[in-house]
Structures are given as structure tokens and as C-alpha cells.
C-alpha distance (Angstrom), angle and dihedral (degrees) to the residues before:
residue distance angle dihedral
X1 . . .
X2 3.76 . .
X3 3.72 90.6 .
X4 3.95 87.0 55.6
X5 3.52 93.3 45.9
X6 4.04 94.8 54.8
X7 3.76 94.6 37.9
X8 3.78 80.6 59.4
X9 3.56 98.8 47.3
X10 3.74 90.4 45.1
X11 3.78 98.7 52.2
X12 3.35 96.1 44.9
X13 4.25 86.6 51.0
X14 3.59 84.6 46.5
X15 3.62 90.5 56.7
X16 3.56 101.1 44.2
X17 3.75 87.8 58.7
X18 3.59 93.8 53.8
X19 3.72 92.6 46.0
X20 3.41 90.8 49.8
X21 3.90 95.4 52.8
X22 4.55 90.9 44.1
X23 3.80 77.6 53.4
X24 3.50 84.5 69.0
X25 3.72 99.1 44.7
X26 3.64 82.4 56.8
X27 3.78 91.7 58.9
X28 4.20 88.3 44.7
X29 3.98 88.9 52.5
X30 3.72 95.6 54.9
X31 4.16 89.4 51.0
X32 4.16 90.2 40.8
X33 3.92 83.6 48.3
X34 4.31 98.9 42.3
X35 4.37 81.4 48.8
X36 3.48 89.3 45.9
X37 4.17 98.6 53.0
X38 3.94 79.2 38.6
X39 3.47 103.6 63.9
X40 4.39 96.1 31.5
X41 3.61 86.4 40.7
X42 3.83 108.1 44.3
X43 3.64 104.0 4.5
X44 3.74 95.6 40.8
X45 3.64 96.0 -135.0
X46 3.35 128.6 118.0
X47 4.35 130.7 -162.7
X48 3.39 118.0 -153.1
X49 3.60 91.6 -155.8
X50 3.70 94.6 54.7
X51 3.95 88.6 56.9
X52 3.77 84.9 52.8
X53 3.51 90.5 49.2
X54 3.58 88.3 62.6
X55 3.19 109.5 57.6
X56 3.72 96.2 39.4
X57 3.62 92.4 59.0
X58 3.88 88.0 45.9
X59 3.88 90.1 47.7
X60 3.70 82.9 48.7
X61 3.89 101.5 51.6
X62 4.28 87.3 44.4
X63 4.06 94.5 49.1
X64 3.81 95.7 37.6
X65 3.98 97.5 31.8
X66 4.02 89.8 52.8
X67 4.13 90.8 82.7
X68 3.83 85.9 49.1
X69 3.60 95.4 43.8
X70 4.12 95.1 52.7
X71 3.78 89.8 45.8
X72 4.03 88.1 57.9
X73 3.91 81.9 50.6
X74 4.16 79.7 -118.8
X75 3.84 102.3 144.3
X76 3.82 113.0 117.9
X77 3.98 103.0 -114.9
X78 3.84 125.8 169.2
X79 3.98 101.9 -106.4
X80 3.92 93.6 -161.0
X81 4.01 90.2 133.1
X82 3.84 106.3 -8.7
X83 3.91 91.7 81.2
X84 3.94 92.7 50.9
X85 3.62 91.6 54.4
X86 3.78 129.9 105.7
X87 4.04 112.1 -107.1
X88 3.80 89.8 -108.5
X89 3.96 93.7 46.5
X90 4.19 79.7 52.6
X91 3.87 94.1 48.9
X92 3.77 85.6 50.8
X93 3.68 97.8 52.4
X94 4.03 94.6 40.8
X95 4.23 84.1 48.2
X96 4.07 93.6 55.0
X97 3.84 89.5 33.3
X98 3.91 89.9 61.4
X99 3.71 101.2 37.9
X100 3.65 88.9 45.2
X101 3.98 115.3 29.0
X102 3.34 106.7 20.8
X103 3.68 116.8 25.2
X104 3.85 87.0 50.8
X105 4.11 94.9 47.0
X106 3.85 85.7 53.0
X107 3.77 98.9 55.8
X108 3.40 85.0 47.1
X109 3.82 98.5 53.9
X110 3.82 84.4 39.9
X111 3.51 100.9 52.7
X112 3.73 95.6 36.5
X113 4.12 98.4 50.2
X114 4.10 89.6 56.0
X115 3.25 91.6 87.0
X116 3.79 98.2 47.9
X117 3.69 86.2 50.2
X118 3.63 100.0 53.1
X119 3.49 99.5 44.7
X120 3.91 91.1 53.7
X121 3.62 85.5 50.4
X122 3.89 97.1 43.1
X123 4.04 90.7 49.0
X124 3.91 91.8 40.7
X125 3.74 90.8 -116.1
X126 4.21 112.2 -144.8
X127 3.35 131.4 174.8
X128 3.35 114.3 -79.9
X129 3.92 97.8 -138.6
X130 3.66 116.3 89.6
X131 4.12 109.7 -105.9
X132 4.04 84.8 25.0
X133 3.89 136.5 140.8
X134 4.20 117.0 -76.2
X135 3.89 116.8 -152.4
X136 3.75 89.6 50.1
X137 4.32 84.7 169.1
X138 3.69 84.8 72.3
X139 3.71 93.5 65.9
X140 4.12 92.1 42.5
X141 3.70 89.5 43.5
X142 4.11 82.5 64.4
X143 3.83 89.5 77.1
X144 3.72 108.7 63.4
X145 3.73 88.3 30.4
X146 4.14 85.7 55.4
X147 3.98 91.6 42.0
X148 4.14 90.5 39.3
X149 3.94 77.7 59.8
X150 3.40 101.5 41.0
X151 4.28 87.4 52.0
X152 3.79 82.6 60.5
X153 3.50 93.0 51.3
X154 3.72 95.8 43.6
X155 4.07 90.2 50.4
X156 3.88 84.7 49.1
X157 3.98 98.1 51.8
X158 4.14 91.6 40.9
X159 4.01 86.9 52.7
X160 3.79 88.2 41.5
X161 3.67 91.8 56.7
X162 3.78 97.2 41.2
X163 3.54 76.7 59.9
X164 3.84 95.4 55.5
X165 3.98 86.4 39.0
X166 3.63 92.7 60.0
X167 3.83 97.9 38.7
X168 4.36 97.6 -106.7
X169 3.73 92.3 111.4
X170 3.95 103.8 134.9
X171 4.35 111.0 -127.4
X172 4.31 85.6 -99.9
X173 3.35 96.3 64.9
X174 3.97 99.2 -100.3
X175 3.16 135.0 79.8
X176 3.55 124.6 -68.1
X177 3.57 139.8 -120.0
């Protein structure tokens, strides 16, 4: 049980690092997207690569934030029963949800985006727009390293409420040392 309880603890560290760095790609794709309406807007010139850069960094923050965002317990879900139940009824239904939903829908995006990220790297995929991003891997390699994460994660919150299940769950919520 002490291995569960530090794989916990370090996943959701883990986590909060990497949420706290996307944070900050947040904060760079708000200044790539004020110098982008800048220089179309006022300027009248647009960069092809700077629209690129956009959307990678916002693919980015969604794939790599995703971890973050489940630990926070941020994911939209419909609360039509979940919020009525008992904190052990919850713990149950966030245990089977993991194991069955979503730990099982990330190995499958992990496993089957390899190939679309090796064979972007092997060919030296680019944009294809004139003026656009090189390395184009880099952005595809953002979705098994964002669904690697959110495995983690998903590991993390089933062994967090197997905690609550059994009655171990610390007073903040996670599981104690």
C-alpha cells in the first residue's frame, strides 16, 4: 500500500509540474495571438507560421494540460446523479470509470497514434503551407505523450478512490502518507 500511496503522490507532483509549465503556454498563446491580430490587423501582413504557431501551442496546452486538468477533477461531466451520491458511492464510480473508460481509451489512443508519429518523423513531416512550421512530428508526438500522462493520472485517481472505497483517504482529499 505504500507503493500506491507514493505512486499517487508522485503523479499527481508530476502533474502539477506539467500544469504549471502549459500554464505558461497559455500565457505565450495570448502574446503569439495579440502579435498575430497586430500584424493582419494593423500591419496588414500575415505569417503563416505564426498561425501555425497557434494552434500547436493550443494543441499542446489541450493534449499535455488533460493529465492536469483530471487531477483538478476539471473535466466537464454530466452531474445528474454523481453529485447526490455519498463520497464512497463517488470513489466507486471514479474507480470503475478509470479502470474501465478511461485507462483503456488511453492505451488505445497511445498505442494507436505511434505510428502516425513515427512516420511524420521518419518522412520529416512539414507543413504543407508555404512559410509553415518544420518538425511537424513534434506536434503529433503531443498525443501519446498527453494520453501517456493522462494513463498516469487515471492509475492515480482509481488508486485514490480505492483509497476512499476502503476508508484510507487522507483529510485533503488524497491519499495519505
Amino acid at each position: 500500500m505504500r507503493f500506491a500511496r507514493a505512486y499517487v503522490q508522485f503523479v499527481n507532483r508530476l502533474n502539477e509540474i506539467i500544469g504549471f509549465g502549459v500554464s505558461w503556454l497559455t500565457t505565450l498563446l495570448v502574446l503569439v495571438v495579440c502579435y498575430d491580430v497586430f500584424t493582419r490587423y494593423l500591419l496588414k501582413n500575415s505569417v503563416v507560421a505564426v498561425q501555425e504557431l497557434e494552434w500547436h501551442l493550443f494543441a499542446a496546452i489541450f493534449l499535455i494540460g488533460a493529465a492536469y486538468t483530471l487531477k483538478q477533477d476539471g473535466h466537464v461531466r454530466v452531474d445528474l446523479f454523481y453529485t447526490r451520491f455519498s463520497p464512497r458511492t463517488r470513489a466507486w464510480v471514479d474507480f470503475t470509470g478509470s479502470l474501465i473508460f478511461l485507462i483503456p481509451f488511453c492505451l488505445i489512443a497511445v498505442w494507436s497514434s505511434k505510428t502516425f508519429v513515427v512516420n511524420a518523423y521518419m518522412i520529416g513531416e512539414t507543413s504543407p503551407d508555404p512559410g509553415g512550421l518544420p518538425a511537424r512530428f513534434v506536434l503529433k508526438a503531443m498525443i501519446p505523450i498527453g494520453f501517456f500522462l493522462l494513463i498516469l493520472q487515471g492509475f492515480a485517481l482509481a488508486l485514490q478512490s480505492l483509497f476512499g472505497v476502503l476508508g484510507m483517504e487522507g483529510d485533503d482529499g488524497e491519499a495519505g502518507a
